[in-house]
FIPA-179211 format. One record per residue: x, y, z of N, C-alpha, C in turn; residue number from 1; chain. Coordinates in pm, 1 decimal, always signed. Example, Ala and Ser with C-alpha at 12.3 -4.5 7.8 and 13.67 -1.06 7.14 Angstrom:
REM FIPA-179211
      n.xx      n.yy      n.zz     ca.xx     ca.yy     ca.zz      c.xx      c.yy      c.zz    k  c
   +1319.0    -569.0    +780.0   +1230.0    -450.0    +780.0   +1320.0    -330.0    +780.0    1  A
   +1285.0    -225.0    +708.0   +1367.0    -106.0    +714.0   +1290.0      +3.0    +787.0    2  A
***
This chain:
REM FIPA-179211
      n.xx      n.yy      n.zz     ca.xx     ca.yy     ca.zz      c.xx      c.yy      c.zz    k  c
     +37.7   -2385.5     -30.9      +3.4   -2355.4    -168.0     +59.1   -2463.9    -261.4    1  A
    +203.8   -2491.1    -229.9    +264.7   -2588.5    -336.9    +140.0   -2709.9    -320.2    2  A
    +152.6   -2798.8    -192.8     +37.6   -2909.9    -197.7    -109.8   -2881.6    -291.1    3  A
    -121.9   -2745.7    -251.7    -303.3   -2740.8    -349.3    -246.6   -2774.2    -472.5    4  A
    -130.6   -2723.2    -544.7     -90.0   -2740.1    -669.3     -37.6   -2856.7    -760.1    5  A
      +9.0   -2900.3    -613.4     +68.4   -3103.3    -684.1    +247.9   -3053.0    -676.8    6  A
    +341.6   -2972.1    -617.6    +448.7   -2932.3    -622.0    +487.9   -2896.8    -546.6    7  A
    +659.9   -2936.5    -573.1    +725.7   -2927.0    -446.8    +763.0   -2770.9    -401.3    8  A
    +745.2   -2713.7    -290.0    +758.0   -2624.0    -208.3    +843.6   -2516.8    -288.4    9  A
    +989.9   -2581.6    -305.0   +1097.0   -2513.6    -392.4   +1088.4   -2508.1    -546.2   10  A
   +1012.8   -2605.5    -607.1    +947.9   -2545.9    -688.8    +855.6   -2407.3    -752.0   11  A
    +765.4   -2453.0    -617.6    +661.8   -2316.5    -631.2    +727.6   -2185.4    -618.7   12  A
    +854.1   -2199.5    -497.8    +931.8   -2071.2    -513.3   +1017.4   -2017.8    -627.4   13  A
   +1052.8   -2135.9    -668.8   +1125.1   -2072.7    -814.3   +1018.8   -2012.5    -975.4   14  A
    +904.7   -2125.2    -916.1    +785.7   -2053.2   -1017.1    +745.5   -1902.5    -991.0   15  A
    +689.9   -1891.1    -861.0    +706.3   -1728.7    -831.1    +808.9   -1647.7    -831.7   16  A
    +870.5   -1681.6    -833.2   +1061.2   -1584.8    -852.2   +1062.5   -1577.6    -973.9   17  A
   +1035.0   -1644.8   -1087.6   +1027.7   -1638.3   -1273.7    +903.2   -1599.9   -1304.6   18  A
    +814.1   -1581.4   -1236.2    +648.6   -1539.0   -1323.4    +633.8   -1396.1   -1211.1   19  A
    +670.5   -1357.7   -1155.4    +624.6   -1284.8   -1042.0    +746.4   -1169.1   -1010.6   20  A
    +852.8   -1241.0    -994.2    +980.6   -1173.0    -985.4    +995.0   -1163.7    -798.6   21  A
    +927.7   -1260.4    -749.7    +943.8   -1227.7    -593.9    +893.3   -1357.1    -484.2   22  A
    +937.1   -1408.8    -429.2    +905.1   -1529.4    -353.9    +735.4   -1537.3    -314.5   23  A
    +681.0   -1683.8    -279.3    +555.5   -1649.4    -214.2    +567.8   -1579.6    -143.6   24  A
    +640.1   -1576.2     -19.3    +628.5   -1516.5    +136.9    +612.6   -1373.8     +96.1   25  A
    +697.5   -1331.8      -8.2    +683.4   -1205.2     -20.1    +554.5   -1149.0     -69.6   26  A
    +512.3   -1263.8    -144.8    +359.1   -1227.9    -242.4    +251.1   -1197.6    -117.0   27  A
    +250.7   -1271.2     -41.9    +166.6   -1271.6     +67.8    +172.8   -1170.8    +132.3   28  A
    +290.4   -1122.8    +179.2    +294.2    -998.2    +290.4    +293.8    -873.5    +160.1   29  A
    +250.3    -872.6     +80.5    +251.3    -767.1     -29.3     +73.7    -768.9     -56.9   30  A
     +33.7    -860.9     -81.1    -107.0    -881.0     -51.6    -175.1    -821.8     +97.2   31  A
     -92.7    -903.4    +215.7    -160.9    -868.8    +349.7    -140.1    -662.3    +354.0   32  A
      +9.5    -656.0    +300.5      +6.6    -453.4    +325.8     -98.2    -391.2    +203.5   33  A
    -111.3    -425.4     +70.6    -255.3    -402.7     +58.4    -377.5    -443.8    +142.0   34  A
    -429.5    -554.4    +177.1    -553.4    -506.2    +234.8    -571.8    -433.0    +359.7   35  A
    -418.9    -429.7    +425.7    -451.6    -325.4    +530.5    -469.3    -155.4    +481.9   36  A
    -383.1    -131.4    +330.0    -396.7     -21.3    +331.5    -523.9     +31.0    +289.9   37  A
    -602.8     -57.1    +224.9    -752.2     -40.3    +208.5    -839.5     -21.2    +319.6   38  A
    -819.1    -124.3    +452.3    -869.9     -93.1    +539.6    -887.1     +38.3    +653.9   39  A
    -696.7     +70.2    +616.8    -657.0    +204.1    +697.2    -781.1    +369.9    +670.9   40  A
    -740.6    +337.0    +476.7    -862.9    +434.6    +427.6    -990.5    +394.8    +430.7   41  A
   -1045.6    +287.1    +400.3   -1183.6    +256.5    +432.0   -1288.9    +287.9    +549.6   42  A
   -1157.0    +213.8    +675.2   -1299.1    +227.3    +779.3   -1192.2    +303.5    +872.6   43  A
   -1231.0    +317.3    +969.2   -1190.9    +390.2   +1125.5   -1160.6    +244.7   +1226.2   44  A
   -1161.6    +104.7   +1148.7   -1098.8     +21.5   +1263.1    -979.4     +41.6   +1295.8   45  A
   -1015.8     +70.2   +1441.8    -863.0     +27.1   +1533.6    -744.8     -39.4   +1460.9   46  A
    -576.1     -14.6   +1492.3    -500.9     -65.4   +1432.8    -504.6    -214.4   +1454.5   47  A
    -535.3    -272.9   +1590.6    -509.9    -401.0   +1592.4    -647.6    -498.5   +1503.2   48  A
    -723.5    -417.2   +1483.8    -838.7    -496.6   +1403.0    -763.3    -503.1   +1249.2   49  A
    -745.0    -419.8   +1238.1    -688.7    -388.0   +1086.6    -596.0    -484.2   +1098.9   50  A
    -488.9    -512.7   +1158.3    -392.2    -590.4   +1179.6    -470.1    -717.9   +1096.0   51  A
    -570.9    -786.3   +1184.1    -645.0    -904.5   +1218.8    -675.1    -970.6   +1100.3   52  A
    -766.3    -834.7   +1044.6    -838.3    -819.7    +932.0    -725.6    -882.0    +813.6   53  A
    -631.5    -811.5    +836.5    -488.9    -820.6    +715.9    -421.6    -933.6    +642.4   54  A
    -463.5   -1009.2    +801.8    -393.7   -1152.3    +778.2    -234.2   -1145.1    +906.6   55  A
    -218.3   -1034.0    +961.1    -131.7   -1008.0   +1044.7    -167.9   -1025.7   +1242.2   56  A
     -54.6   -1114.3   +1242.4     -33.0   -1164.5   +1398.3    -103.5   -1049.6   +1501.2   57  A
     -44.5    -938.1   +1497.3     -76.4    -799.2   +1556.4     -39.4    -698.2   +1537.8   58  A
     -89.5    -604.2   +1575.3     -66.7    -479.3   +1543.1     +37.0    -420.9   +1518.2   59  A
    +147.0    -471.1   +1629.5    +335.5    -454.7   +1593.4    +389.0    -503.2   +1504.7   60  A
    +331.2    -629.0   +1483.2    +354.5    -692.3   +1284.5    +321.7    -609.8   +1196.1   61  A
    +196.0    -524.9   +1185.9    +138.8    -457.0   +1133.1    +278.0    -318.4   +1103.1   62  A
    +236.1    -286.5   +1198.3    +317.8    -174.5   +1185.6    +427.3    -152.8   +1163.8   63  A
    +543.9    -314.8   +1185.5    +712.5    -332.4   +1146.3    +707.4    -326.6    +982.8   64  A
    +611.4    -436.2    +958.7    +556.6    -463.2    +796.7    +535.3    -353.3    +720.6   65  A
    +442.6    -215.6    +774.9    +408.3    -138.7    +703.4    +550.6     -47.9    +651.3   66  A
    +620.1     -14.8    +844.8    +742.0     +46.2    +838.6    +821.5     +33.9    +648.5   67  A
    +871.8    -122.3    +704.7    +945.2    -164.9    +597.3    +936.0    -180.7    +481.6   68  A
    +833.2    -192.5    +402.6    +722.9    -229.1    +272.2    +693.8     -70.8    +221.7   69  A
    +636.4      +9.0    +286.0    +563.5    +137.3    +255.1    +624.1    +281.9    +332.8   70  A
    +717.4    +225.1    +410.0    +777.0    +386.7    +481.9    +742.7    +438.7    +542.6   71  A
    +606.7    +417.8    +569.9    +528.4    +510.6    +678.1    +440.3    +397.2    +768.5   72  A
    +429.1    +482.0    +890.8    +379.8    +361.6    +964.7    +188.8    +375.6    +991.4   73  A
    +114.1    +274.6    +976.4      -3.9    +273.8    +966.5     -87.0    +408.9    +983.8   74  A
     -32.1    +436.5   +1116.4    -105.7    +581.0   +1136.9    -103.7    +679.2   +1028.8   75  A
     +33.1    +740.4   +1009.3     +83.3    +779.3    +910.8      +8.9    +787.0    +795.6   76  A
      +3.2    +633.2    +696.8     -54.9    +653.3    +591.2    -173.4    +721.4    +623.1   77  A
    -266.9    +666.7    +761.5    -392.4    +642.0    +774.3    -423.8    +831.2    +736.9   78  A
    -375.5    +895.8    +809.0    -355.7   +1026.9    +735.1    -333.9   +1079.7    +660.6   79  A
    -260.6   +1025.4    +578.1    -235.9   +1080.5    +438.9    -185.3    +954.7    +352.0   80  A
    -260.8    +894.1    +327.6    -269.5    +825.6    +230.2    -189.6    +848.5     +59.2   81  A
     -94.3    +797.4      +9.3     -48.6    +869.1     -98.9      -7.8    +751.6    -157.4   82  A
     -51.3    +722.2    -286.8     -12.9    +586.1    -382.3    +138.2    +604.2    -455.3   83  A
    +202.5    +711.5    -448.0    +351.6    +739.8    -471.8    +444.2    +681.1    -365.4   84  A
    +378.0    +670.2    -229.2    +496.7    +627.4    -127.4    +460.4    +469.7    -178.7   85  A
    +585.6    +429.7    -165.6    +601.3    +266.3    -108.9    +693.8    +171.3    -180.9   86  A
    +763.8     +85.9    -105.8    +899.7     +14.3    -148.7    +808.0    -112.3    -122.3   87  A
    +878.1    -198.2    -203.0    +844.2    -340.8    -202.2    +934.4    -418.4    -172.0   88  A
    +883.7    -572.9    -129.7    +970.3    -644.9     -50.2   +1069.4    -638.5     -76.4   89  A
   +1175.7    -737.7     -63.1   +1298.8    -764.3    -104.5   +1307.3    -850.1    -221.8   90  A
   +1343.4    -846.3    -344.4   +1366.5    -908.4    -424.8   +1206.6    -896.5    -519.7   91  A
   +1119.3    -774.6    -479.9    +985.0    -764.6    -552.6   +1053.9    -655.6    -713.9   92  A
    +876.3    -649.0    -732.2    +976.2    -594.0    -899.2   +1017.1    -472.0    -885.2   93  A
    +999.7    -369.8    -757.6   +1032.5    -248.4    -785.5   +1109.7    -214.5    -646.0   94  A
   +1186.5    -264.3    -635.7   +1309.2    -241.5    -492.5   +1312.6    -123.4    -522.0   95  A
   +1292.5     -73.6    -357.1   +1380.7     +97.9    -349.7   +1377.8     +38.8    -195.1   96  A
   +1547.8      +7.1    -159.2   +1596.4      -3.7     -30.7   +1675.8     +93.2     +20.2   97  A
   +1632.7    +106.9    +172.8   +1656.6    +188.9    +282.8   +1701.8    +144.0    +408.2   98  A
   +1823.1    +198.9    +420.3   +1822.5    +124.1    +623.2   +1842.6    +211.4    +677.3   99  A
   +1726.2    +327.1    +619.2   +1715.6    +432.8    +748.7   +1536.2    +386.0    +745.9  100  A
   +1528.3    +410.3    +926.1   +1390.0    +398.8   +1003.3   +1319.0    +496.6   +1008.2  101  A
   +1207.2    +475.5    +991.8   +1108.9    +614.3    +919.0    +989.8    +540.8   +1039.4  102  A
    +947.9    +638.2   +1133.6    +871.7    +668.1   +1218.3    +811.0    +790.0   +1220.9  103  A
    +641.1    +820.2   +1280.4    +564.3    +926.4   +1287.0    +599.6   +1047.1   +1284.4  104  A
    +737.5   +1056.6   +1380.7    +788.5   +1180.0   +1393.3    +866.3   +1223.5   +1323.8  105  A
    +949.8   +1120.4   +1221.4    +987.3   +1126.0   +1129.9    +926.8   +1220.4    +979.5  106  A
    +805.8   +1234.8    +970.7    +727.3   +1282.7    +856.3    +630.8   +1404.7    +897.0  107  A
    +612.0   +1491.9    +786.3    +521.8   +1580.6    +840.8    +426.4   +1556.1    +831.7  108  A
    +322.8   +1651.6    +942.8    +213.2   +1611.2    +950.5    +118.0   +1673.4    +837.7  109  A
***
């Protein structure tokens, strides 16, 4: 991104950290867990398509990412979908951190 722009790398990160409040890397994987969560409700693709689709390596990316970002893990939302759950990256504008692990069995059905 910095190169399309004419700037240096650490630049661009400090531009997104002051206009954004959150690194690229983070912008990106905040982008990629939206379009999966569109996809989760949209269609009935398989998790690893959705993965694909996302911009994510695989499906276990998928699903560490979702873990950590949104609390619930793909399936999960894919069932109940709710625009109240979800934490954002680290250092995004609306931190709510946890280092407890939230898995399927973890939540009701």
């Amino acid at each position: 991104m910095a190169d399309m722009v004419g700037i240096s790398v650490r630049h661009l990160g400090r531009l997104f950290v002051r206009h954004l409040g959150m690194t690229p890397a983070c912008y990106v994987e905040l982008v990629r867990v939206a379009a999966a969560k569109a996809l989760l409700t949209g269609t009935d693709a398989p998790l690893a398509e959705v993965a694909a689709r996302a911009g994510f390596g695989s499906a276990e990316t998928l699903r560490r990412t979702f873990v950590r970002t949104v609390g619930v893990t793909p399936g999960a939302y894919r069932r109940c979908p709710d625009p109240r759950v979800g934490r954002h990256c680290a250092g995004g504008p609306a931190v709510a951190r946890s280092d407890q692990r939230t898995n399927e069995t973890d939540r009701p059905a």
